[in-house]
N, C-alpha and C positions, 0 to 999 in steps of 0.2 A: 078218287082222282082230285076232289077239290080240295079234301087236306093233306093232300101230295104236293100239290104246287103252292100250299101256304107253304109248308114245309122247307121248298125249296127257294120260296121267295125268305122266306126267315134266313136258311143259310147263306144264299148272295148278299142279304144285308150285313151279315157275319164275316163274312169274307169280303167285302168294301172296307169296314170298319176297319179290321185289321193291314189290308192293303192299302189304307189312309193313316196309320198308323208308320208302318214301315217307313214309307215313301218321305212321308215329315221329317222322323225322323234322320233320315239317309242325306235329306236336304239340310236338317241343321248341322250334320260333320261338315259339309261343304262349309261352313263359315255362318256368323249369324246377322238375319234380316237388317236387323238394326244398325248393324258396321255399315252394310251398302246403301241402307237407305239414306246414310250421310253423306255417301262418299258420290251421291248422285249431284254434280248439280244443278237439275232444276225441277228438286223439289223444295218447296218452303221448310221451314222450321215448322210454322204451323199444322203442316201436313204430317209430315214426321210426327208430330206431336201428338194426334189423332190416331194414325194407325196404331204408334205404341198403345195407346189407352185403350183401344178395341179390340186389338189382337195382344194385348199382352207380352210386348216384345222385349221388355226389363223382366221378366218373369222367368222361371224355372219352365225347362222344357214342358212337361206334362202339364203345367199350369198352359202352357200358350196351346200344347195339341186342345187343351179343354177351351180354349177360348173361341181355334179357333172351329172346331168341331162343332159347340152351339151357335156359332155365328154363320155356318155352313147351312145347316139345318134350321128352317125357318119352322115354329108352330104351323098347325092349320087352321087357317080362316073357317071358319064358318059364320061369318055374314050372310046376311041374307042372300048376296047375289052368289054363295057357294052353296048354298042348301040344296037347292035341286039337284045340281051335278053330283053329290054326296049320297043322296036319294037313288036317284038312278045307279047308282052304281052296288047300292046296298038291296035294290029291286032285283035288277040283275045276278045280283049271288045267290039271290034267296029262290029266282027262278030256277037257275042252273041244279040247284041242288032238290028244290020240289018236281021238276021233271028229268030226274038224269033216270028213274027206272024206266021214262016209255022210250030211252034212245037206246037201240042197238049198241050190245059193249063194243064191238069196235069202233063205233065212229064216235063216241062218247068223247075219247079227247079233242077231236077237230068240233064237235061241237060245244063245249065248254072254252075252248080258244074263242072260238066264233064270238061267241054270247060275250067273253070281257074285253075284244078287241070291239066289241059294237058300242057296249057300255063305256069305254074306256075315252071313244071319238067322241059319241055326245058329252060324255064330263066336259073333256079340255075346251071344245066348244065353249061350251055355258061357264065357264069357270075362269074366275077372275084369279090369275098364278102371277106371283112378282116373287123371284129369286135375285138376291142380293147375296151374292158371291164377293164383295170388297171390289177395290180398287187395285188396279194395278200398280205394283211396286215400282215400276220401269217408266211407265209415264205419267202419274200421280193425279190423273184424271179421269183414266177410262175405264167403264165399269167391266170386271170382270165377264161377266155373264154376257152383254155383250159381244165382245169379242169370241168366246169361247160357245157360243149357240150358232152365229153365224157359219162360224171354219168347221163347227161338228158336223152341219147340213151338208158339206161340200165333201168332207173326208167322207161322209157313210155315201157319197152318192157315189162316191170314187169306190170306195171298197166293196160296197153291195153289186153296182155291175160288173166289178171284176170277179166276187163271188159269183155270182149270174151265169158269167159268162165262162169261167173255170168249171163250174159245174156241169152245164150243159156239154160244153163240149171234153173233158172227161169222161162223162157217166156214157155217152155217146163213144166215146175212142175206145174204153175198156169193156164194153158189153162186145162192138162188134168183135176186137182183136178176142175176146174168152169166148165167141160164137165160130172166129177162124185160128184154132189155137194153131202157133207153129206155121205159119201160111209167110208168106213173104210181109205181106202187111203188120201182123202182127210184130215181126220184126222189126221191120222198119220204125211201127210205133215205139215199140220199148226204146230203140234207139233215141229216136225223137223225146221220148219220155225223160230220159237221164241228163241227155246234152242240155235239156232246158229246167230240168231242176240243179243240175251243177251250175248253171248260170250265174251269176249274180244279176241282182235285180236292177241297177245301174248301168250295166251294160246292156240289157235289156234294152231300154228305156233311151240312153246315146243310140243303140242299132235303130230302133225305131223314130228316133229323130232323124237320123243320117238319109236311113234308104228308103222309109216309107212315106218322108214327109219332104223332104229338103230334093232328097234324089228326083221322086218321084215331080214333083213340079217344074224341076229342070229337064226333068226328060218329056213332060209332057205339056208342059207350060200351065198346067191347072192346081189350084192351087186346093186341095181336097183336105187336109188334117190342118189341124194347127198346134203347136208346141208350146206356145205358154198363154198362162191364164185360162177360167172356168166357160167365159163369155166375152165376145167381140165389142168392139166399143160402141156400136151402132145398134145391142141386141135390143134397146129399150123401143126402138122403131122398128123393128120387125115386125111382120106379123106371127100369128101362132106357128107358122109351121114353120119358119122363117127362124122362128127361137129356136122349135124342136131341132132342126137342124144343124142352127148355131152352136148348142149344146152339144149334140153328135161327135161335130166335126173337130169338139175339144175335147171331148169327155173318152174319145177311141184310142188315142194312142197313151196315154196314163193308164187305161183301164186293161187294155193288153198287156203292158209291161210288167203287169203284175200278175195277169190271169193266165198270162205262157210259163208264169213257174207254178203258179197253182195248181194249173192241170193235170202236169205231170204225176203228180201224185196220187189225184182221184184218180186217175187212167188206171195207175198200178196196183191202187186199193182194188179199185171195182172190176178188174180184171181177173185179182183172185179171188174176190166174193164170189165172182158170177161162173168161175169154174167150179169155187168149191159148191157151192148151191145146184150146179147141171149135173153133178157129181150124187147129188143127195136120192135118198130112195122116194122121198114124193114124188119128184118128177121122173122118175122111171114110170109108176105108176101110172103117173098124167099121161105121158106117153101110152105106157099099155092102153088104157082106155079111149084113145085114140084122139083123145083134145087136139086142137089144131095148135101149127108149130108157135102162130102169133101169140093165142093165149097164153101157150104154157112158158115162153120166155117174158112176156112183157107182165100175162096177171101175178104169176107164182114164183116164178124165177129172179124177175128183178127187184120187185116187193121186195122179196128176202133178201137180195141181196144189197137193195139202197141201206139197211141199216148200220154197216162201216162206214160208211159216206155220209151219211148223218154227224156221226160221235167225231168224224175229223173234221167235217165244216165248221162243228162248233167251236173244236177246238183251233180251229185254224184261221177264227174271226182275228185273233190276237196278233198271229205273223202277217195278216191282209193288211194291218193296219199299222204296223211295225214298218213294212216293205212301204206302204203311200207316204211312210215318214220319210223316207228318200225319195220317191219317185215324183214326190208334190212339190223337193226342191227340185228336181231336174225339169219337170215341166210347167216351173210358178204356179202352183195349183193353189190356188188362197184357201187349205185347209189347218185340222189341227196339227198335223205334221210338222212345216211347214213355221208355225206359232210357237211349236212346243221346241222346237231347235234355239229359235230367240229367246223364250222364256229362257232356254238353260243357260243359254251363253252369258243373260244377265242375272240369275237365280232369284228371277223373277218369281216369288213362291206361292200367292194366290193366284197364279195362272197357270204352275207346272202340277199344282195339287189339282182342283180342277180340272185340265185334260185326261188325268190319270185316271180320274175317278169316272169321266165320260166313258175314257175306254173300258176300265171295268166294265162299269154298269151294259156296256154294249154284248162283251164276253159274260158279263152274268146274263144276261135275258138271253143271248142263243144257247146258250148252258139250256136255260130251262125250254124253251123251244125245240131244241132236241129232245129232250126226256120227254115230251108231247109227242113227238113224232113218232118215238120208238111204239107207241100206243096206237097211233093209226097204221103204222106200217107191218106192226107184226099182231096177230090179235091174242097171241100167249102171251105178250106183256101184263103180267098185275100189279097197282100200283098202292093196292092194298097194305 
């Protein structure tokens, strides 16, 4: 298990690299850095002068990917105040692997997750991390990293509760309709299912500003959602629950607009998982031996069936976050969406590489969180 997931952490670095390659690339046909950063004006000469020297923007293409690839990639500190977090984290491997024979094989991979998500919180704690991603091309003062950690917090809050909440209610719509196959309900859902993955996600997103936020206050005089921005202007005076709230009441109509075309889809997945799994000879068996009806759909039946629903969330991190690229301008959502639109418009290029490479890195880690799952969810996976 644990040199399955080096493995797999070696490949997503493989597959960044390459995807930080392309991307550069595809950016410098668009015109080259150094035309626009003249044609800006209010950047200095001085400034211009600097970037050229650091990012190599008189240089031959491959000389500049090389410049600016090591200047992405910082060395590791090991100062003293990073030793420990280092330690801990080389403790922790060394555990995982000195007790993986007394953990039961199936829970081996949630317990090997456990162990470097535990190890992983104390590191960043204790650890002194400064990333220097360059300066922005577009305003010649503001540091990359910056701007692009702030809007990354707000898009994954946008996309993770619309993952959330696509899934639940999914996995939910296509268990019951495969529990009443052919029932009026059922119908109904697939209908439902289609009308709202033909949607576009913009329409989506205007329907739900229209009737459920703008309507709905006019008809009721209460003012319940709100349509642009992440937080109210008064959130910093709230109290705790006052915030929770705050957030809520911005965070639901964004996170709909994207979780009503999401669903559709798990619905239809998990609808024919969960027939073809009711279909299977185990659960005849379960049956014959007279297991109650709750057991044998929720422990054996859905188990087996969550594993198509696995392989599409993962892959479906990429279109969640594709879709908040539109939906974060419909509802001012100060994410990377939102960033990455202005980046393009001015080929803004140490902030459109950077976004890129967040969203990878997003779609690489549930890549591997999936292939984790499939090991607690079914216990004939080996990962041997």
């Amino acid at each position: 298990m644990f040199s399955y997931i080096v493995r797999r952490v070696v490949y997503g670095a493989v597959t960044l690299l390459a995807l930080s390659f392309i991307v550069f690339m595809l950016l410098q046909a668009a015109g080259s850095p150094l035309d626009r950063l003249a044609l800006n004006p209010r950047l200095e000469n001085s400034f211009i002068e600097e970037v050229t020297r650091l990012w190599g923007l008189d240089q031959p293409l491959l000389v500049q990917y090389w410049k600016w690839l090591t200047n992405y990639v910082q060395p590791i500190d090991f100062s003293p105040q990073n030793v420990i977090p280092w330690i801990t984290l080389a403790v922790a491997a060394g555990a995982s692997i000195a007790t993986w024979k007394f953990v039961e094989r199936r829970y081996r991979p949630a317990y090997y997750l456990g162990i470097v998500l535990i190890a992983a919180m104390v590191a960043l704690r204790n650890m002194n991390i400064e990333f220097d991603w360059g300066i922005s091309f577009n305003s010649g003062s503001t540091k990359v990293w910056d701007e692009v950690f702030i809007r990354a917090g707000a898009t994954f809050r946008l996309g993770l509760t619309a993952l959330a909440l696509s899934l639940v209610v999914g996995i939910a719509l296509g268990v019951y309709q495969a529990l009443r196959q052919y029932s009026f309900f059922d119908q109904l859902g697939t209908f439902a299912s289609f009308v709202a993955f033909s949607t576009p996600v913009f329409v989506v997103g205007v329907a739900l500003q229209t009737y459920v936020a703008f309507r709905f206050e006019e008809w009721t005089g209460v003012k319940l959602f709100f349509v642009a921005g992440m937080t109210g202007d008064n959130y910093a005076s709230l109290s705790f629950m006052g915030q929770m709230g705050d957030i809520l009441r911005h965070l639901t109509l964004p996170a709909l607009s994207i979780a009503l075309i999401s669903f559709a889809g798990y619905s239809r997945f998990q609808r024919a998982s969960m027939l073809e799994v009711m279909r299977s000879d185990y659960l005849r068996t379960a049956k014959a031996k007279g297991l109650p009806r709750r057991t044998i759909i929720v422990k054996h039946a859905l188990r087996n069936a969550l594993i198509p629903i696995v392989t599409l969330a993962s892959i479906n991190v990429a279109f969640i976050i594709g879709g908040a690229i539109i939906t974060e301008s419909i509802f001012g959502w100060p994410g990377l969406g939102r960033k990455y639109i202005e980046a393009l418009g001015v080929v803004d290029f140490p902030v459109i590489m950077a976004i890129v490479l967040v969203i990878g890195i997003g779609v690489v880690v549930m890549n591997i969180i999936a292939d984790i799952l499939y090991g607690v969810l079914d216990p004939r996976v080996r990962y041997e």
